[in-house]
Biopython code that builds the backbone (N, CA, C, O; Angstrom):
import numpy as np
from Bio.PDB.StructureBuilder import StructureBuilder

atoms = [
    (1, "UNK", "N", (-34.544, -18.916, 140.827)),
    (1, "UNK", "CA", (-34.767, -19.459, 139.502)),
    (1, "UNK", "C", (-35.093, -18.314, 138.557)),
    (1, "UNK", "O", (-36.127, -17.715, 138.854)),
    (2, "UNK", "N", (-34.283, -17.771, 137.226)),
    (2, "UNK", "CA", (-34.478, -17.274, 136.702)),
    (2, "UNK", "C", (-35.944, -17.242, 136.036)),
    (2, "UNK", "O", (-36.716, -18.184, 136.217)),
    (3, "UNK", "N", (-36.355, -15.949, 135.136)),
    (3, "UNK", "CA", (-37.857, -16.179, 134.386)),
    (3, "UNK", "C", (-36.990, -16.272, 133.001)),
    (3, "UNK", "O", (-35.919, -15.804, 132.614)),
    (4, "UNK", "N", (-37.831, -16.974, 132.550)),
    (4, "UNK", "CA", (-37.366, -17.623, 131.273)),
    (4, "UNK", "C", (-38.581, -17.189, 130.432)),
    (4, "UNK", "O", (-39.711, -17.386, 130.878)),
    (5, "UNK", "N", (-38.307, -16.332, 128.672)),
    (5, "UNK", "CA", (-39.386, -15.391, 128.683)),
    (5, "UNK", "C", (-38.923, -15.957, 127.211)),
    (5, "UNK", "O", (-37.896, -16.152, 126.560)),
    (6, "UNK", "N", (-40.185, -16.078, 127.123)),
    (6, "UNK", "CA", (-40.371, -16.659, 125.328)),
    (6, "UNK", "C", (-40.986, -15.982, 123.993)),
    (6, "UNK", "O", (-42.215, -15.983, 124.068)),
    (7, "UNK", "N", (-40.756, -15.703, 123.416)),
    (7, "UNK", "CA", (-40.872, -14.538, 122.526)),
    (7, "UNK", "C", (-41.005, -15.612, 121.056)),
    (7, "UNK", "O", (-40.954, -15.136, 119.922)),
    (8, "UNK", "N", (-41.132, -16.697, 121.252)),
    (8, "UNK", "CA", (-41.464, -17.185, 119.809)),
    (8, "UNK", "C", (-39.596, -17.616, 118.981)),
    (8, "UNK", "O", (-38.462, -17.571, 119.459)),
    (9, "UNK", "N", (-40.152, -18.012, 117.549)),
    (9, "UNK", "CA", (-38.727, -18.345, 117.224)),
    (9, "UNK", "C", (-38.915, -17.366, 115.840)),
    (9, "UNK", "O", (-38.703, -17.708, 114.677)),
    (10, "UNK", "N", (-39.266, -16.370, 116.211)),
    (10, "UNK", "CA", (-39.035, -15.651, 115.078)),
    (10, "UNK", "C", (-38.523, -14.386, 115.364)),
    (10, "UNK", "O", (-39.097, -13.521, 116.027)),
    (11, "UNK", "N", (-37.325, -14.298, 114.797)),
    (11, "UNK", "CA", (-36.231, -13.308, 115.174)),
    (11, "UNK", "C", (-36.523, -12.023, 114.235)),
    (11, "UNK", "O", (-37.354, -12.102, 113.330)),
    (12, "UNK", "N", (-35.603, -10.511, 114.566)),
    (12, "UNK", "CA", (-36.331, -9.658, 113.811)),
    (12, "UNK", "C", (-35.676, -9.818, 112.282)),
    (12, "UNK", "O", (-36.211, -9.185, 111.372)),
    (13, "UNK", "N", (-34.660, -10.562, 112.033)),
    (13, "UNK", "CA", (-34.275, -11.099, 110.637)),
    (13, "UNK", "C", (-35.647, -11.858, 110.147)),
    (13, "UNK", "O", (-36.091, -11.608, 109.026)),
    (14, "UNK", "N", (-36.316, -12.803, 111.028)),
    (14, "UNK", "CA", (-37.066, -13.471, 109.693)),
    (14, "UNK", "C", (-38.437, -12.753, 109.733)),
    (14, "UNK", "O", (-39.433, -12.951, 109.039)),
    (15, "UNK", "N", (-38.170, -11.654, 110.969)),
    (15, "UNK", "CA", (-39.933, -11.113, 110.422)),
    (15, "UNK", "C", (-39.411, -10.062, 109.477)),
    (15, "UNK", "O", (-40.225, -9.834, 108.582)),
    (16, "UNK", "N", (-38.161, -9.260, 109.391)),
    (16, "UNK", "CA", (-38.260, -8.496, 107.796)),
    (16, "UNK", "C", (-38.262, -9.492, 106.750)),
    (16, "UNK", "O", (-39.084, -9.278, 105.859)),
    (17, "UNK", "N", (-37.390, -10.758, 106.607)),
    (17, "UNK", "CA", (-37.558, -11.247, 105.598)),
    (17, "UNK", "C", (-39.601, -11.513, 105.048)),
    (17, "UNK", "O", (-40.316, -11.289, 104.071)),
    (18, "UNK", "N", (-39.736, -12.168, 106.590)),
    (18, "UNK", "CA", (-41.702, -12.412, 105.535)),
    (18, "UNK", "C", (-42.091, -10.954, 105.230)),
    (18, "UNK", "O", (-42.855, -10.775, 104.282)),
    (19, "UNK", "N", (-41.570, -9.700, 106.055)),
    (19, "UNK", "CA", (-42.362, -8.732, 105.534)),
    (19, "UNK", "C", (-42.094, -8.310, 104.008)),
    (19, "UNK", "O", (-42.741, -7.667, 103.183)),
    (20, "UNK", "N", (-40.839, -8.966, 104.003)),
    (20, "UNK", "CA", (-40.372, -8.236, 102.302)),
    (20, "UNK", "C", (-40.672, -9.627, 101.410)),
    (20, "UNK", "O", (-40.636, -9.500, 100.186)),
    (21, "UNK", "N", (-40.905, -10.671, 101.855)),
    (21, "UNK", "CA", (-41.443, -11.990, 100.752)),
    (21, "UNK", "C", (-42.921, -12.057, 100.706)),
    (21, "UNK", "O", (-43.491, -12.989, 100.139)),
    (22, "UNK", "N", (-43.617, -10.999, 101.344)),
    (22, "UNK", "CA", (-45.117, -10.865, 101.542)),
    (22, "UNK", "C", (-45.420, -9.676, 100.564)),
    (22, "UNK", "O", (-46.411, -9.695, 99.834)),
    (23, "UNK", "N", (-44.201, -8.272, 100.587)),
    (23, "UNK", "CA", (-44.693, -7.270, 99.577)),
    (23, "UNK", "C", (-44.323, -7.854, 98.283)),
    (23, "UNK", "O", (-44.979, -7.635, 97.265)),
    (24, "UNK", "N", (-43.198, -8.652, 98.316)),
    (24, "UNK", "CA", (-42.363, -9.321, 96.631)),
    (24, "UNK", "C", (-44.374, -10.117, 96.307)),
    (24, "UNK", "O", (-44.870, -10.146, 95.180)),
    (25, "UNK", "N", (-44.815, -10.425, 97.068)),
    (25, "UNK", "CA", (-45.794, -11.815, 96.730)),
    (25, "UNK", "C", (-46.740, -10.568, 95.984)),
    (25, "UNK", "O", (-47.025, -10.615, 94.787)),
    (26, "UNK", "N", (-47.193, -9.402, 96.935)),
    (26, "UNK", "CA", (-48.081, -8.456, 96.522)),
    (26, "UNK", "C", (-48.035, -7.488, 95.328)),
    (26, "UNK", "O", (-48.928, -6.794, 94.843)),
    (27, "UNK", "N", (-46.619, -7.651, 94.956)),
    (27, "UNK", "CA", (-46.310, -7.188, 93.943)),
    (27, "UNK", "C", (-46.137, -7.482, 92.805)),
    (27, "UNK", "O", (-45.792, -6.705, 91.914)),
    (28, "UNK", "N", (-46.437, -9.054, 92.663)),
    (28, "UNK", "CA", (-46.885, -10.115, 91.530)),
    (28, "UNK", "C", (-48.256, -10.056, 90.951)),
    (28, "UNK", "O", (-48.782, -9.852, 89.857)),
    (29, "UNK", "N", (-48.677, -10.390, 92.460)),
    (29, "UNK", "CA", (-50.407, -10.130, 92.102)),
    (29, "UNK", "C", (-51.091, -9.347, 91.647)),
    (29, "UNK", "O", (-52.248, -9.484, 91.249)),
    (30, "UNK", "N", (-50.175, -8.075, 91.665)),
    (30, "UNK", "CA", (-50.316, -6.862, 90.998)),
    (30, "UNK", "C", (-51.090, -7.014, 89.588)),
    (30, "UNK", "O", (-50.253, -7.432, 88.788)),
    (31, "UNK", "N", (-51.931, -6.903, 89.157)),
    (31, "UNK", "CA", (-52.452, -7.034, 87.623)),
    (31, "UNK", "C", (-52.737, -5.776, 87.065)),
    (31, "UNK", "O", (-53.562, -4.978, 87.508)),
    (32, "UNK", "N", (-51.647, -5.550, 85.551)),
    (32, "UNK", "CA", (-51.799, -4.129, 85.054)),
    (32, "UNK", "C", (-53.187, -4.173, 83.738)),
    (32, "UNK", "O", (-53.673, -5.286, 83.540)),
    (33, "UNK", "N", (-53.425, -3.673, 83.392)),
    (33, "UNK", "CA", (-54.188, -3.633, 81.977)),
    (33, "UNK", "C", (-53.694, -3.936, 81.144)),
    (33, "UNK", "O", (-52.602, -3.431, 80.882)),
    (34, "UNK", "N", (-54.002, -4.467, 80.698)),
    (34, "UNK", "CA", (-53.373, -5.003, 79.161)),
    (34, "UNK", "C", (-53.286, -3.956, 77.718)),
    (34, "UNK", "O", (-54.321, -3.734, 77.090)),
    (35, "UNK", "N", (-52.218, -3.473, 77.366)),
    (35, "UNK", "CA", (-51.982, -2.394, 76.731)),
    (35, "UNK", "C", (-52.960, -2.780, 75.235)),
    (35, "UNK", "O", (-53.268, -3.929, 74.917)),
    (36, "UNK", "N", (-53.287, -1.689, 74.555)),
    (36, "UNK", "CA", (-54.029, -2.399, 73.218)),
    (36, "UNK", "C", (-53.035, -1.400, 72.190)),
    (36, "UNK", "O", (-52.452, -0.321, 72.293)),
    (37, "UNK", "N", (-53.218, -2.410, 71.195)),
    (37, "UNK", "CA", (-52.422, -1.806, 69.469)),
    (37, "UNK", "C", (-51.894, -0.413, 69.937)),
    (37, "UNK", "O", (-50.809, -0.125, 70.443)),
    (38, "UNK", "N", (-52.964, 0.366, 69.626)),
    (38, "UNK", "CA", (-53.020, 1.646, 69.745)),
    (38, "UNK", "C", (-51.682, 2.084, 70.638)),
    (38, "UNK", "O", (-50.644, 2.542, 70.162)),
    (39, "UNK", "N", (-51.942, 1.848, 71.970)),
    (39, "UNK", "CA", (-50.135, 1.719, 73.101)),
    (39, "UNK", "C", (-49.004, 1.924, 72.485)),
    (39, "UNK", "O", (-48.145, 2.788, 72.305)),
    (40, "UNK", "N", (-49.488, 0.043, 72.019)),
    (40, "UNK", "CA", (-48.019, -0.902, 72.020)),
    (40, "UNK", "C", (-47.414, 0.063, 70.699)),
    (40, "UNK", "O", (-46.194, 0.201, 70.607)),
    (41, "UNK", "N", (-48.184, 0.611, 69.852)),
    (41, "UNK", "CA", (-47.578, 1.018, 68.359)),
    (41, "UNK", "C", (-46.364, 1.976, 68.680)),
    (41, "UNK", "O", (-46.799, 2.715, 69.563)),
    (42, "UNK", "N", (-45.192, 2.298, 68.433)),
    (42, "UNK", "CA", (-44.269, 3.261, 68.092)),
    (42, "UNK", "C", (-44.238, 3.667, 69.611)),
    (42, "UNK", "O", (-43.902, 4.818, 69.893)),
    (43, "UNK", "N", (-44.592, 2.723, 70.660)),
    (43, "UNK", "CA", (-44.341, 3.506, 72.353)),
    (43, "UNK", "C", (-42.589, 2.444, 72.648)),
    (43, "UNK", "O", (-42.948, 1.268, 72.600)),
    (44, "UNK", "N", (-41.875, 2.466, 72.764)),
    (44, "UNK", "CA", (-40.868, 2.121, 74.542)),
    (44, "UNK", "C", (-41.470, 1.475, 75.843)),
    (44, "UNK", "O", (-42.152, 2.180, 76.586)),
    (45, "UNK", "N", (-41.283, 0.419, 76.079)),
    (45, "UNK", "CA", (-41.989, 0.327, 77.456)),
    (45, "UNK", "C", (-41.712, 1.244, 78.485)),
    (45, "UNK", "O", (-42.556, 1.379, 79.371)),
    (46, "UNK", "N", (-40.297, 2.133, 78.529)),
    (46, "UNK", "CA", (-40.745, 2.994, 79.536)),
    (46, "UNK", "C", (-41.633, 4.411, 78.977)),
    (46, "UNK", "O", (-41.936, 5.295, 79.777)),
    (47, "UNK", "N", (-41.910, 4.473, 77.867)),
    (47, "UNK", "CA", (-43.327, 5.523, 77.541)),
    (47, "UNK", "C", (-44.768, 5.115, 77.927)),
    (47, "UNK", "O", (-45.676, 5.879, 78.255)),
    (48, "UNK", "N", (-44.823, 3.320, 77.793)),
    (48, "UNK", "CA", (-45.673, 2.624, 77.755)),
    (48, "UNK", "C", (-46.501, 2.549, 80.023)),
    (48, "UNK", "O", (-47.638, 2.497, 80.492)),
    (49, "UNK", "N", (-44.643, 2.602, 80.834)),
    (49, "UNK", "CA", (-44.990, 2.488, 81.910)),
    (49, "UNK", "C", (-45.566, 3.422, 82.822)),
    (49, "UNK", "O", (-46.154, 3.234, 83.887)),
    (50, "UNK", "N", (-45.111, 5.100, 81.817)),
    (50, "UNK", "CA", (-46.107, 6.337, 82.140)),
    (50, "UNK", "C", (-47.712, 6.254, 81.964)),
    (50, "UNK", "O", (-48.389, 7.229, 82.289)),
    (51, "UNK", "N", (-48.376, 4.977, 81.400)),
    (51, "UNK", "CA", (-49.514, 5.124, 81.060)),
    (51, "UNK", "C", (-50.143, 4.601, 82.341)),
    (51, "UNK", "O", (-51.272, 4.990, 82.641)),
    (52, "UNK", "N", (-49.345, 3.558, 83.282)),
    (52, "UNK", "CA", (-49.821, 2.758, 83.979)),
    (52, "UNK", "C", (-49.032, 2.768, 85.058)),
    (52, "UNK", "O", (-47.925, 2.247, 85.198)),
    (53, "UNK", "N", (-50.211, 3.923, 86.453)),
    (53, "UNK", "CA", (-49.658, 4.103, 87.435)),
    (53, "UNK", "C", (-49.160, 2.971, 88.344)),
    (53, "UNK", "O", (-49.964, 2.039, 88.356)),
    (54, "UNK", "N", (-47.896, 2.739, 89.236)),
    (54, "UNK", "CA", (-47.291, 1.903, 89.485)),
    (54, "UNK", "C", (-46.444, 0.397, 88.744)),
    (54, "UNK", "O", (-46.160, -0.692, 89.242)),
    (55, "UNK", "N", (-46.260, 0.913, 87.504)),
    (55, "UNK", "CA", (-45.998, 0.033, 86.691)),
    (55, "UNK", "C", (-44.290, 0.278, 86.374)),
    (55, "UNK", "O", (-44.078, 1.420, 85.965)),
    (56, "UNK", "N", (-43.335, -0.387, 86.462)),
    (56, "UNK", "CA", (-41.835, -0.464, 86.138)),
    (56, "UNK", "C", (-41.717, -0.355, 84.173)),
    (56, "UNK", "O", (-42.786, -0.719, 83.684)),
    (57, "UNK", "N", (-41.046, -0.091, 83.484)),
    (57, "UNK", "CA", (-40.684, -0.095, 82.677)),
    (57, "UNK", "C", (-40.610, -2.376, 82.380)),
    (57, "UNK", "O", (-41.228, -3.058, 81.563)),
    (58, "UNK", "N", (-39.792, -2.720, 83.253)),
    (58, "UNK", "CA", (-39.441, -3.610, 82.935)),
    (58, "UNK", "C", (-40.433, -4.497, 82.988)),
    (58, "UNK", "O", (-40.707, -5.038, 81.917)),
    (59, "UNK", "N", (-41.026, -4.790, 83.890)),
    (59, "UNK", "CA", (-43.071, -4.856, 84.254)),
    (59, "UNK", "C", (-43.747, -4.617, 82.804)),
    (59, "UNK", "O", (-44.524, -5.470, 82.374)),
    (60, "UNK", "N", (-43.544, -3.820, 82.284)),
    (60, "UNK", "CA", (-44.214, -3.217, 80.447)),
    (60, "UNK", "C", (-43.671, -4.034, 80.220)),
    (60, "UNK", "O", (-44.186, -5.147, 80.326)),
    (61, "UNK", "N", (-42.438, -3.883, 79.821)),
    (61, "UNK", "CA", (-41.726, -4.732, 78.810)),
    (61, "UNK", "C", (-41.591, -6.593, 78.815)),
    (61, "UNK", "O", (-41.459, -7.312, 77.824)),
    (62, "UNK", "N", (-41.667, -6.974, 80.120)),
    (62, "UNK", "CA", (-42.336, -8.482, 79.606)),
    (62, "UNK", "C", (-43.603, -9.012, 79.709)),
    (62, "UNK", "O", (-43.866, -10.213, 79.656)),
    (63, "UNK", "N", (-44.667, -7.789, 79.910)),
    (63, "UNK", "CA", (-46.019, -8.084, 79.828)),
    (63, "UNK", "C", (-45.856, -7.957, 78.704)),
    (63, "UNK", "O", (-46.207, -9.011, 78.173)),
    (64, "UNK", "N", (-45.267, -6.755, 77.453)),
    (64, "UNK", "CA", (-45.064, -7.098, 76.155)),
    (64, "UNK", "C", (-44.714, -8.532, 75.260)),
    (64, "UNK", "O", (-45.396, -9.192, 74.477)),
    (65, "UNK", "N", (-43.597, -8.646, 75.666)),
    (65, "UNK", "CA", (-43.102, -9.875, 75.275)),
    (65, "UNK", "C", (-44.043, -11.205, 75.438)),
    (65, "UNK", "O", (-44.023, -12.240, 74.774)),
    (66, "UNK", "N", (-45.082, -10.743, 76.817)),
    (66, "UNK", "CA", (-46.117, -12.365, 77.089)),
    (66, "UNK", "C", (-46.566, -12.188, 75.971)),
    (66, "UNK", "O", (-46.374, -13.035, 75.099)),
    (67, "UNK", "N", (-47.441, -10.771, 75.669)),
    (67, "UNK", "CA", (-48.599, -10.674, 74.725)),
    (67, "UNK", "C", (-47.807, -10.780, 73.547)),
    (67, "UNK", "O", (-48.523, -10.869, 72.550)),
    (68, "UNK", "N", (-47.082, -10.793, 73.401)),
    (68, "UNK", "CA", (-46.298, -10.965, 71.817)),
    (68, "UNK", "C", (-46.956, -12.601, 71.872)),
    (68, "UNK", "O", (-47.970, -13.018, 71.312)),
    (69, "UNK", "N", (-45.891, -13.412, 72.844)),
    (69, "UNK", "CA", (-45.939, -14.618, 72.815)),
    (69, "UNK", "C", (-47.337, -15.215, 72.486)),
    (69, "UNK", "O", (-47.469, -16.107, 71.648)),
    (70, "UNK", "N", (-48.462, -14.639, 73.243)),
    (70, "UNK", "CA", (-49.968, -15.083, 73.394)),
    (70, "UNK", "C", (-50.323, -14.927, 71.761)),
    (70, "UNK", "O", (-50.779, -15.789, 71.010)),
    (71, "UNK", "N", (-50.022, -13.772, 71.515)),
    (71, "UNK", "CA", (-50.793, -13.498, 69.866)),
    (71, "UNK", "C", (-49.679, -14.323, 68.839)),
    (71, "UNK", "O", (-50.142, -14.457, 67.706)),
    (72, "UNK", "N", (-49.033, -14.594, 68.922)),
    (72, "UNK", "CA", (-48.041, -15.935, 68.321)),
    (72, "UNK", "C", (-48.823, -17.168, 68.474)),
    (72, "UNK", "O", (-49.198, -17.695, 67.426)),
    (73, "UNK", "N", (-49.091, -17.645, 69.425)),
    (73, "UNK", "CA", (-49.745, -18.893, 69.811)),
    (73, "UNK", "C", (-51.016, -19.093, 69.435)),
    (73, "UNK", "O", (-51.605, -20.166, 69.564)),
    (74, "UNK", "N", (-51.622, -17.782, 68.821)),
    (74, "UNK", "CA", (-53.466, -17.708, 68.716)),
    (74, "UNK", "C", (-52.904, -17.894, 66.931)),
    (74, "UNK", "O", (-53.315, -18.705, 66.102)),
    (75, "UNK", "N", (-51.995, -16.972, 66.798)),
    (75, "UNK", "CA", (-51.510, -16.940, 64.938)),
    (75, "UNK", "C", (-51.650, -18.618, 64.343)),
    (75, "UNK", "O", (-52.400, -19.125, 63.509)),
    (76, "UNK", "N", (-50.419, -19.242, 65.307)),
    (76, "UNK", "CA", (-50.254, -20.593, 65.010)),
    (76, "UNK", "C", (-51.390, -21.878, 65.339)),
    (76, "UNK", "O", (-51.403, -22.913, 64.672)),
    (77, "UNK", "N", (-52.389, -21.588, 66.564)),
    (77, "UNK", "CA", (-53.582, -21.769, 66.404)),
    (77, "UNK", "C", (-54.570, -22.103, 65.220)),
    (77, "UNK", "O", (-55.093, -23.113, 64.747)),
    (78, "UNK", "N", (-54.561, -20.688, 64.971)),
    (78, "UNK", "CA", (-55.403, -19.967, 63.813)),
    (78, "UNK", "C", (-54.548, -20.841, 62.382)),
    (78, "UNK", "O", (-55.331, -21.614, 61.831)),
    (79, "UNK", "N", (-53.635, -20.831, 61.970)),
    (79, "UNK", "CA", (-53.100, -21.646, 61.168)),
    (79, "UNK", "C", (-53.427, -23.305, 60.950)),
    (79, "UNK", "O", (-53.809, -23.996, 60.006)),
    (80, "UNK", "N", (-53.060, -23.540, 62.357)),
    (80, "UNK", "CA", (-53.337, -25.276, 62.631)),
    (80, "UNK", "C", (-54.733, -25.819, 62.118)),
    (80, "UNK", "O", (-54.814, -26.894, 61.524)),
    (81, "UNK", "N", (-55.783, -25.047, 62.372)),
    (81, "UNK", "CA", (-57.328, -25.275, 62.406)),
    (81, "UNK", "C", (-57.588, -24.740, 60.515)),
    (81, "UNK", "O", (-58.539, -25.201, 59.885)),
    (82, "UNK", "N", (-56.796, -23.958, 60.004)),
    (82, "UNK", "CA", (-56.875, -23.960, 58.521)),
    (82, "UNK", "C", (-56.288, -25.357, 57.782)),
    (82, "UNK", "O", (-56.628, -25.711, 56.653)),
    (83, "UNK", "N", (-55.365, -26.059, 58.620)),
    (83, "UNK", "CA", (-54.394, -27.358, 57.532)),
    (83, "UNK", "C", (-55.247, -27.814, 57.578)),
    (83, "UNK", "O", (-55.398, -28.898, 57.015)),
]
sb = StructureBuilder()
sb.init_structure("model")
sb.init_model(0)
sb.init_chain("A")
sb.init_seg("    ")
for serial, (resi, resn, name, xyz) in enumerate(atoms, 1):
    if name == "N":
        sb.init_residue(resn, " ", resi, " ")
    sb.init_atom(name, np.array(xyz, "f"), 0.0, 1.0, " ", f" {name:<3s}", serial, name[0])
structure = sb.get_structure()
């Protein structure tokens, strides 16, 4: 009678996949500083991503775009509570 040897059902395809859907997860959670005026003024997000070690250009550039969005939403806020 053969030995019959069980190793689980996780093949070495799906342990790279969790290892690389575990760094994608760690690399979200990632939280940069939040750039102030001073930065954001007359910088490029990739000038902006030299300020902030491990940070992508593209990473700058739609943390930009949130904080655009956020200070839009406080503007129109700030408006609503004047009508």
């Amino acid at each position: 009678m053969p030995i019959k040897l069980n190793f689980g059902s996780r093949t070495p395809a799906a342990v790279s996949r969790e290892r690389k859907e575990g760094q994608e997860k760690a690399d979200r959670s990632r939280i940069l500083p939040l750039p102030t005026n001073r930065d954001i003024n007359g910088s490029t997000p990739s000038q902006l991503a030299k300020n902030f070690p491990g940070a992508h250009w593209r990473n700058v550039e739609k943390a930009m775009g949130e904080l655009d969005q956020l200070i839009g939403l406080a503007e129109v806020k700030r408006l609503l509570r004047e009508a």
